[in-house]
Every structure is written in structure tokens, then in C-alpha cells.
C-alpha positions in Angstrom: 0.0 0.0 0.0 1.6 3.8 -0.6 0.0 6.8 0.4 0.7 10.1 -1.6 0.1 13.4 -1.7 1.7 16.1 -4.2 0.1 20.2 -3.3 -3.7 19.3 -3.2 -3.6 15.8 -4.3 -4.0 12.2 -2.1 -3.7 8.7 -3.8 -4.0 5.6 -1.4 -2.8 2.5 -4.0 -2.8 -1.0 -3.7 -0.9 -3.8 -5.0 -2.6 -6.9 -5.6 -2.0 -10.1 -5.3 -1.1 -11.2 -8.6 -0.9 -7.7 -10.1 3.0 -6.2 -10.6 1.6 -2.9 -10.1 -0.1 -0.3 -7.9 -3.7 0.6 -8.8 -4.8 3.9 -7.1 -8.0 3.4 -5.1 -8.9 6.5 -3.5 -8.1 10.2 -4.9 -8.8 13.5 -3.3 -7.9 16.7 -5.2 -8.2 19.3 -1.8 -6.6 20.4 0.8 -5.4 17.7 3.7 -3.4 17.0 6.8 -0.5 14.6 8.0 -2.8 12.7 8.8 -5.3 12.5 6.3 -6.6 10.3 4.9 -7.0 7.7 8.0 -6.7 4.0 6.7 -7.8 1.3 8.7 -7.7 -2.4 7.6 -11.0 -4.3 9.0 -9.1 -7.8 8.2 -7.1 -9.1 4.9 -10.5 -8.4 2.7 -11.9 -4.7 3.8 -10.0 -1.5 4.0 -12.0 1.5 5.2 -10.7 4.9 3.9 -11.9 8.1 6.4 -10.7 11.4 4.6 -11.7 15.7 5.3 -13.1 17.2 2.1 -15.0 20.6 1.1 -17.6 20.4 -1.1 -16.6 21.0 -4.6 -13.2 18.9 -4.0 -13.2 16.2 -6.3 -12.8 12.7 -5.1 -12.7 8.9 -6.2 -13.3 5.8 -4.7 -12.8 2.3 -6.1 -15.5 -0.1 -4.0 -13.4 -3.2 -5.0 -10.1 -4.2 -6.3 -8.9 -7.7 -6.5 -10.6 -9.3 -3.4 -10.5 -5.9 -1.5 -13.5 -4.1 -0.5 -12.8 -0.6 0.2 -15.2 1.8 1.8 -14.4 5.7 1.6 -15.8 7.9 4.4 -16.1 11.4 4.2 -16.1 13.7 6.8 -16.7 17.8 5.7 -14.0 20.3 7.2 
């Protein structure tokens, strides 16, 4: 898993079993913190994504890659 961020862009990407590469999952174009976005893995299967946003900010959540379910949670600024 890598977690960028480059002026007012995130990416959280994943590499798959099977896969030789990355595949971004989540992408936020806003403003965010150290800390931001929160990832939390439920178990080897679920990844839960909790990220600030304003409206307007663009945003992209894949809800499955490989045999990972991920859930994006937004919470407003």
C-alpha cells in the first residue's frame, strides 16, 4: 500500500495479489493533513478509507479491487 500526496492531491494504492503494479483506489484533489486520509484495515479483505473534504473537491473511490472491498468515508471540514 503507498499513500501520496503532491500540493492538493491524495492517492491511497494497492498492490494486488497477482498484479506487478499499484492501482490507485482513492483520490482526493483538496486540501489535507499529515494525517489525512485515516486507513484502517477491518481484516485481509476490507480496507476503510476516512478522509476531510470541502464540497466542490473532487474525489474517487474504487469499492473493489482484487478481493478488497474498500469503503471511503467522508467527513466535511
Amino acid at each position: 500500500m503507498q499513500v501520496s500526496s503532491a500540493a492538493t492531491t491524495t492517492e491511497v494504492s494497492l498492490k494486488v495479489s497477482g498484479c506487478c503494479r499499484h492501482i490507485t483506489v482513492f483520490r482526493h484533489h483538496g486540501p489535507s493533513t499529515f494525517t489525512d486520509p485515516e486507513l484502517e484495515w477491518r481484516d485481509d479483505h476490507h480496507l476503510l478509507i476516512t478522509y476531510h473534504a470541502r464540497p466542490g473537491d473532487l474525489q474517487h473511490c474504487e469499492k473493489l479491487v482484487g478481493q478488497v472491498t474498500i469503503v471511503c468515508t467522508c467527513i466535511p471540514w
